[in-house]
C-alpha positions as CSV (number, residue, x, y, z in Angstrom):
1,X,1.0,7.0,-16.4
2,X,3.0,7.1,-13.2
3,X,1.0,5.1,-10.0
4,X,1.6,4.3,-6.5
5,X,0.7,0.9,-4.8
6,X,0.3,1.0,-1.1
7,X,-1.4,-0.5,1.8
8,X,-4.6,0.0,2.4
9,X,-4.9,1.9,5.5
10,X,-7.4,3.3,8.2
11,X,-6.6,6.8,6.5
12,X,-7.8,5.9,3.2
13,X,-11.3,4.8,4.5
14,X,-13.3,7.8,3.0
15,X,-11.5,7.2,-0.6
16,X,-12.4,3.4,-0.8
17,X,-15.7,3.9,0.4
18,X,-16.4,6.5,-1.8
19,X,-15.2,3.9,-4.8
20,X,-16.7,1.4,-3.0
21,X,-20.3,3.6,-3.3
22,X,-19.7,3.9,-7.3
23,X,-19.4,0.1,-7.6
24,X,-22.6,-0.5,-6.0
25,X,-24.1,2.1,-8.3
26,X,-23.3,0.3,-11.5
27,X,-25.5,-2.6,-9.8
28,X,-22.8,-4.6,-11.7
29,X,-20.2,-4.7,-9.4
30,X,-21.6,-6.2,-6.0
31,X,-25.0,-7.2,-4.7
32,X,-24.8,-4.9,-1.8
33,X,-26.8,-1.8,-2.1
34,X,-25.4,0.4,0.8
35,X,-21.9,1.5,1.7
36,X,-21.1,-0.1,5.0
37,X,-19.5,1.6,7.8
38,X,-15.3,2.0,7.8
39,X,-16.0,-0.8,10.7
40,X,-18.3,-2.9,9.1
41,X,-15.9,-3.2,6.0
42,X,-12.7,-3.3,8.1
43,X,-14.1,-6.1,9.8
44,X,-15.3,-7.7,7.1
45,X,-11.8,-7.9,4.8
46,X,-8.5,-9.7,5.9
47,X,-6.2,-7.6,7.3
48,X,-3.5,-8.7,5.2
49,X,-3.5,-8.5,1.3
50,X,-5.2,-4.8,1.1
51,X,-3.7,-2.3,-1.4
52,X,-4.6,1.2,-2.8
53,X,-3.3,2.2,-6.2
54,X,-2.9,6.2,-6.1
55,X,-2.5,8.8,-8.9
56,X,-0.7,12.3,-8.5
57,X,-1.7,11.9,-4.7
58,X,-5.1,10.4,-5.4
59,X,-6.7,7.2,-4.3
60,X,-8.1,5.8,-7.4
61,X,-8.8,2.2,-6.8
62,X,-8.2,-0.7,-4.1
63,X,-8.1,-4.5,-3.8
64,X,-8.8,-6.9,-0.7
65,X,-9.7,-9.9,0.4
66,X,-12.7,-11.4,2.4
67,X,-12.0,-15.1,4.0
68,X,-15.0,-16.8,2.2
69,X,-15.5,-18.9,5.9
70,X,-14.4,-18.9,9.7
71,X,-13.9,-22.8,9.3
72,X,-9.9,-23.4,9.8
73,X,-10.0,-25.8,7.1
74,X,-11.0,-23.2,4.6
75,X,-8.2,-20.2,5.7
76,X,-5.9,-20.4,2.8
77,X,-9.9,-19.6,0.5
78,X,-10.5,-15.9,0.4
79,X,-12.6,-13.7,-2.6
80,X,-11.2,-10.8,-4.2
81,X,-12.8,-7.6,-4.4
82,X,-11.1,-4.9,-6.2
83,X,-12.8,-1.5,-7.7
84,X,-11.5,1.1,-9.8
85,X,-13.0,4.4,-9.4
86,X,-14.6,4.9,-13.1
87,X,-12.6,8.2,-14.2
88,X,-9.6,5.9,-14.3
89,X,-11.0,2.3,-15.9
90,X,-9.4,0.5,-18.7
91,X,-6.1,1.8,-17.7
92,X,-4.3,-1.7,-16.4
93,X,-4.6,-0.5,-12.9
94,X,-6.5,-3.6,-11.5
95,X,-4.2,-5.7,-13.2
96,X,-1.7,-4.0,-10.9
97,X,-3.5,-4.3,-8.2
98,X,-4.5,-8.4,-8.5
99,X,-0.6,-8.9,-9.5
100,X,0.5,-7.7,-6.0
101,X,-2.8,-9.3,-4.7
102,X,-1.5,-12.2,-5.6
103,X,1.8,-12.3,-4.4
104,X,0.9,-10.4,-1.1
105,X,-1.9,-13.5,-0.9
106,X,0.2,-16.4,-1.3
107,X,2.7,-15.6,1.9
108,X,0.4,-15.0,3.8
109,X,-1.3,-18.7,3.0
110,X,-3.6,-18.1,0.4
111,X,-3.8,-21.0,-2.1
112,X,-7.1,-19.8,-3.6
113,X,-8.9,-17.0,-4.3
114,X,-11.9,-16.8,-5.7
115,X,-14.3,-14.2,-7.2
116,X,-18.2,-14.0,-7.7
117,X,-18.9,-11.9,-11.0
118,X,-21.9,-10.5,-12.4
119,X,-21.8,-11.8,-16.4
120,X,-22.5,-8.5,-17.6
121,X,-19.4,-7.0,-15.9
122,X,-17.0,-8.1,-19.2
123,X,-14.2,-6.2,-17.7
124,X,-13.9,-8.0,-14.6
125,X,-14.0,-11.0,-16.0
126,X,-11.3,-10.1,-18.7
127,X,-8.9,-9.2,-15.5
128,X,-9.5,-12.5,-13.8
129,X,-8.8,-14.6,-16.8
130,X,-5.8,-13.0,-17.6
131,X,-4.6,-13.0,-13.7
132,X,-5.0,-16.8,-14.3
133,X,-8.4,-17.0,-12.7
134,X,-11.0,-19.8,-14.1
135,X,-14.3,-20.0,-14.6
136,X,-15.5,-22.9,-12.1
137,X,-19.3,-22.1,-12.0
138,X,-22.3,-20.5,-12.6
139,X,-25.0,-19.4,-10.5
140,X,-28.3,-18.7,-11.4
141,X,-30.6,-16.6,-9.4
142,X,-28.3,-16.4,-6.7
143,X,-29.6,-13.0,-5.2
144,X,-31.6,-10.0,-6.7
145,X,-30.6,-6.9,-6.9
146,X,-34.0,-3.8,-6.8
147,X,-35.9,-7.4,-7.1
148,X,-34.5,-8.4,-10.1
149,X,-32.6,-12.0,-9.6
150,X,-29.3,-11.8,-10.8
151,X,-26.8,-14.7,-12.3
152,X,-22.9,-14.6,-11.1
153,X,-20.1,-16.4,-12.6
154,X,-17.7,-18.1,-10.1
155,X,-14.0,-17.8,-10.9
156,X,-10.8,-19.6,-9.1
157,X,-7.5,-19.1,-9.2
158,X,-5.3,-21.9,-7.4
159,X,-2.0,-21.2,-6.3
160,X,0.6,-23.4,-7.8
161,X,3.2,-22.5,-5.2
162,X,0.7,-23.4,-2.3
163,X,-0.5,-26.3,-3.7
């Protein structure tokens, strides 16, 4: 399968929304429950690190970064989000994604990511493991979800070119 790996751009906004909105409606994928503005989520992201993966012309999934605090001594600590629209999971194209994630992450200072993952999302945590992400925590109860209190597992991956 051929694909196409680009930045993320103002003009792909209704695409990764859209995938965005079928993320929050497995209720497996992020504890937010509404798809935010194109603003709100611009502005919450980095503006570096953001990719779309695109099939015959199609957005199909995206990865990007949120800094994980506005403290300078955490700027090089940012959490992944990446999503997959579901007509096209299990295909490797998150794996794609975090490798050029990765890369793209490190020069521009990045020496950890991290990544906040519901347990009962298996697939996610498959692609972080094997993109050399560890598990570092759990969190029980963090948040509910429809009032139901949810667990996450925290996952790291430290740069060793950063570090």
């Amino acid at each position: 399968m051929k694909f196409l790996i680009n930045s993320l751009l103002p003009k792909h906004q209704i695409d990764v929304l859209e995938i965005y909105k079928f993320g929050i409606e497995t209720k497996n994928a992020t504890f937010n429950t509404v798809v935010p503005s194109w603003e709100e989520w611009d502005k919450a992201h980095l503006q570096h690190s953001r990719f779309v993966i695109e099939i015959e012309r199609k957005i199909v999934g995206w990865i990007a970064l949120n800094p994980v605090s506005t403290r300078y001594n955490y700027s090089g600590v940012a959490e992944v989000s990446v999503y997959i629209h579901p007509d096209f999971n299990g295909l490797g194209l998150a794996s794609e994604l975090m490798k050029i994630l990765i890369f793209e992450s490190e020069n521009n200072g990045i020496w950890t990511l991290q990544s906040s993952i519901f347990p009962e999302n298996e697939a996610s945590l498959k692609l972080h493991e094997k993109s050399g992400f560890r598990k570092v925590g759990f969190r029980e109860k963090i948040s509910k979800i429809d009032e139901i209190w949810r667990d996450t597992i925290l996952l790291e991956r430290r740069s060793p070119n950063l570090i």
